[in-house]
C-alpha angles and dihedrals in degrees: 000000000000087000107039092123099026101171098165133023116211126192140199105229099219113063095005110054110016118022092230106161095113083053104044084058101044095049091050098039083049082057099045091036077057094047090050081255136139134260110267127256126252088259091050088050085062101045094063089043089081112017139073131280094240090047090040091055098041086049090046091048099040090122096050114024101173095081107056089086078061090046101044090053098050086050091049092050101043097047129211090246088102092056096041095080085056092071121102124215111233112249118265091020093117093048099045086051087044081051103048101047120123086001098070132001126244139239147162128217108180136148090232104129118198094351105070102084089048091048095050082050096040088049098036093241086114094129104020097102130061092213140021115200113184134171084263091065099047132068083218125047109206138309084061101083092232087113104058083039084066097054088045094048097040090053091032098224132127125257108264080054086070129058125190131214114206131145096204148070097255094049077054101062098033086060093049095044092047089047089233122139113252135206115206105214115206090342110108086168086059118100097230134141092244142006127210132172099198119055103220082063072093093076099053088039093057097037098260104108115160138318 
């Protein structure tokens, strides 16, 4: 078994944590509304589900880069704060962190840039992970697997002593290139050593299970 000595638990924030997807695509249609553009596709939509805001722009903008400095600066003046209450927490996260508590550590690896922290306050996670690893404190965003070498380094432990939970294919390859076992969440097309649709599945996975 892939999670037989389970020591720290990290998670990806979109799609994992916070079903964000009607505020992904708010926040980025209120930039481009901003720019004369269009909204954006579907498969621009997921593009921005799972990168960051500097490659989501860049993507968005590929046809008229000019204007991603004008871009960049409306975003930094209007915030996300308003888009952030339209997030909604996963079921069953509460309870898996409850659960956790005192048996693995937490962390987040996610390719959230500048959001993460207001998120965790907006939400009252502020407190309930003992690291926070976003694309702003990594040279590499994922699907480079820096992220999930700083968790590693910074509890000094080895990779099959960390699991992932992702629901994308980045996560996915963060987690293989980082040799980390990884948990698709709500992804059957994703390669993972496990999937799972219901977030407290962890506890079982890892050996927990309930008081």
């Amino acid at each position: 078994m892939p999670f037989n000595h389970i020591a720290v638990v990290a998670f990806d924030c979109d799609g994992v944590m916070f079903d964000s997807a009607d505020a992904n695509i708010a926040y980025y249609n209120q930039i481009l509304a901003h720019l004369g553009r269009s909204a954006m596709t579907a498969d621009q939509e997921a593009y921005t589900h799972s990168h960051t805001v500097r490659e989501s722009l860049a993507h968005l903008l590929a046809d008229a880069p000019h204007l991603i400095t004008a871009a960049d600066a409306f975003r930094l003046r209007t915030g996300y704060l308003p888009f952030i209450r339209h997030m909604r927490m996963e079921p069953h996260l509460r309870h898996l962190l409850n659960q956790l508590q005192g048996r693995c550590k937490t962390a987040i690896a996610t390719n959230r840039t500048d959001t993460m922290n207001r998120v965790l306050a907006e939400h009252d996670l502020e407190g309930w992970f003992d690291m926070v690893v976003s694309a702003a404190d990594v040279t590499h965003p994922k699907p480079h697997p820096e992220q999930l070498l700083t968790i590693m380094a910074h509890f000094h432990i080895r990779p099959h002593e960390l699991c992932f939970i992702g629901d994308s294919d980045l996560d996915q390859q963060a987690a293989d290139a980082a040799g980390v076992p990884f948990i698709a969440y709500g992804n059957p097309d994703l390669r993972a050593a496990a999937h799972i649709h219901r977030l407290d599945a962890v506890l079982d996975l890892i050996g927990i299970g309930e008081n």
